[in-house]
C-alpha positions in Angstrom: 0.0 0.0 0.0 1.4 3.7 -0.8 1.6 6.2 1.9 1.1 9.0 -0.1 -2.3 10.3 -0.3 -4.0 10.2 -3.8 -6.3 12.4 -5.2 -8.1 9.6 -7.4 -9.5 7.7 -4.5 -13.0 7.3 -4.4 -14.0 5.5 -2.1 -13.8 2.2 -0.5 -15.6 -0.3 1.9 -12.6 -1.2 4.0 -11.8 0.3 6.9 -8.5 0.3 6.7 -8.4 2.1 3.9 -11.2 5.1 4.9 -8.4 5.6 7.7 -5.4 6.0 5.6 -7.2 8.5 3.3 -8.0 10.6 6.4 -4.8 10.2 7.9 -3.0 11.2 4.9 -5.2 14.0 3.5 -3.3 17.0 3.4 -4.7 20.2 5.8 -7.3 21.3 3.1 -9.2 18.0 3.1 -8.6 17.6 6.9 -10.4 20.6 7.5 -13.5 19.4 5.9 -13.5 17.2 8.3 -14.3 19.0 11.1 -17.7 19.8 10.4 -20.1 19.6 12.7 -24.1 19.7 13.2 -26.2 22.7 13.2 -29.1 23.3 15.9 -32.4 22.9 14.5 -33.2 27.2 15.1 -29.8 27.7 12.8 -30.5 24.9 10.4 -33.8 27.3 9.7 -32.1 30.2 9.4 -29.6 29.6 7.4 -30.4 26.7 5.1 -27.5 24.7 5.9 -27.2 21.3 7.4 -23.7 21.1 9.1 -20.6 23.9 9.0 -16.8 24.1 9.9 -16.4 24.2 13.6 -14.3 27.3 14.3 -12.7 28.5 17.9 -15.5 30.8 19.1 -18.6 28.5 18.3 -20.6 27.6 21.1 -21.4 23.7 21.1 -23.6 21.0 22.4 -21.6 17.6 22.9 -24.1 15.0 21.9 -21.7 12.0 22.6 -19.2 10.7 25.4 -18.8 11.5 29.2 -19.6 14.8 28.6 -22.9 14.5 27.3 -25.5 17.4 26.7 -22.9 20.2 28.2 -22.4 23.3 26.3 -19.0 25.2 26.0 -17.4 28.1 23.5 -14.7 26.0 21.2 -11.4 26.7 22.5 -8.8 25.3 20.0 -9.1 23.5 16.7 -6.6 20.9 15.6 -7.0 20.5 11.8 -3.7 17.6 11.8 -5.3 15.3 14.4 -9.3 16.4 13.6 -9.9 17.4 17.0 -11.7 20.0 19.3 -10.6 21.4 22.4 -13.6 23.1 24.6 -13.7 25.1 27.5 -14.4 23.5 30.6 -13.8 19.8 29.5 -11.4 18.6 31.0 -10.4 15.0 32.5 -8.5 15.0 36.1 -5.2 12.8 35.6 -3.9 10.0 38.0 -0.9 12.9 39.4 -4.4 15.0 40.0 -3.8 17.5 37.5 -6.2 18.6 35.1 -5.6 18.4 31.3 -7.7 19.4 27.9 -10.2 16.4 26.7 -10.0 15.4 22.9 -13.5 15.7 20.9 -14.3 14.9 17.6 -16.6 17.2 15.5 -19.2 14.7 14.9 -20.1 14.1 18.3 -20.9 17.8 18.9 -23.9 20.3 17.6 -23.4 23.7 17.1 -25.8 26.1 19.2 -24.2 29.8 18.4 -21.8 30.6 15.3 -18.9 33.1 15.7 -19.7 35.8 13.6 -16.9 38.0 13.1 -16.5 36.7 9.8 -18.9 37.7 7.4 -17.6 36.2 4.7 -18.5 32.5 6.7 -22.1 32.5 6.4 -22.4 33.7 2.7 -24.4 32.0 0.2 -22.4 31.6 -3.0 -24.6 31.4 -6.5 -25.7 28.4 -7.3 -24.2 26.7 -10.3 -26.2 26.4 -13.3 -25.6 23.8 -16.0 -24.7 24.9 -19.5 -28.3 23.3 -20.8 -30.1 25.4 -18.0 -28.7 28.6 -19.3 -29.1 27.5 -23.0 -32.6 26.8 -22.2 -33.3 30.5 -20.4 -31.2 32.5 -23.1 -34.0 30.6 -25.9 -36.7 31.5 -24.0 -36.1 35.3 -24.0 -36.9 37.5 -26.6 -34.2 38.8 -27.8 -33.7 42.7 -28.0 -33.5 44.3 -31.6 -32.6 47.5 -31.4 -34.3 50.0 -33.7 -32.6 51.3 -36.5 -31.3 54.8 -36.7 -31.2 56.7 -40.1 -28.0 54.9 -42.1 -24.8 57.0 -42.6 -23.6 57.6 -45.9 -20.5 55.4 -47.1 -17.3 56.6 -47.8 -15.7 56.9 -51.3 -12.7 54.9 -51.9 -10.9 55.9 -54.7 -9.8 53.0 -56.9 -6.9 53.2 -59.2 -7.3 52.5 -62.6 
């Protein structure tokens, strides 16, 4: 098997090989990867289903020991697909206290950070070639009226 990652890859049943695609995907694919779950309220409002988890976003975790508590997203680690949220932690054996791993899926998000504005903007839909052939037939197209015809030049033509 190649360790590189390949851009070709479909798909495939085996486990094995879902993990090395996402293991070897470089950062821009990772990142897709860390989306998460909107709340029903912002699912209405904004059309979407799921978005990126970014730090600032306040979240619901839906899975694990930490189970229906909400906290602000406190770091983002695109390499190992993990969140880090404010107040879960785990207490270690020594007693101290140390940041608890999530992954995106197991969280929904409640509140967006806003400050981007660019984040929540609706790009134009795509429309296929045969859509636009099909509107450009169906308009009338525009003729507009002639104005009274300038008189042609002379050209002088040698003999």
């Amino acid at each position: 098997m190649k360790n590189k990652f390949s851009k070709s890859w479909n798909s495939s049943v085996k486990p094995n090989k879902q993990r090395k695609f996402r293991f070897n995907a470089p950062l821009h694919i990772k990142s897709s990867f860390l989306n998460a779950h909107l709340s029903k309220d912002l699912r209405q409002k904004y059309n979407i289903r799921s978005l990126r988890v970014r730090v600032g976003d306040k979240v619901r975790i839906m899975r694990g020991q930490f189970k229906k508590q909400e906290s602000k997203v406190e770091d983002v680690d695109i390499r190992k697909s993990i969140l880090y949220l404010s107040k879960v932690e785990h207490t270690k054996r020594d007693g101290t206290k140390a940041r608890y791993p999530i992954n995106a899926s197991n969280v929904l998000l409640i509140e967006l950070n806003s400050d981007d504005k660019k984040r929540l903007a609706k790009p134009e839909p795509k429309e296929n070639k045969e859509v636009k052939e099909k509107k450009s037939a169906a308009k009338p197209k525009v003729v507009p009226a002639k104005t009274a015809e300038k008189p042609k030049k002379a050209t002088k033509k040698s003999e």
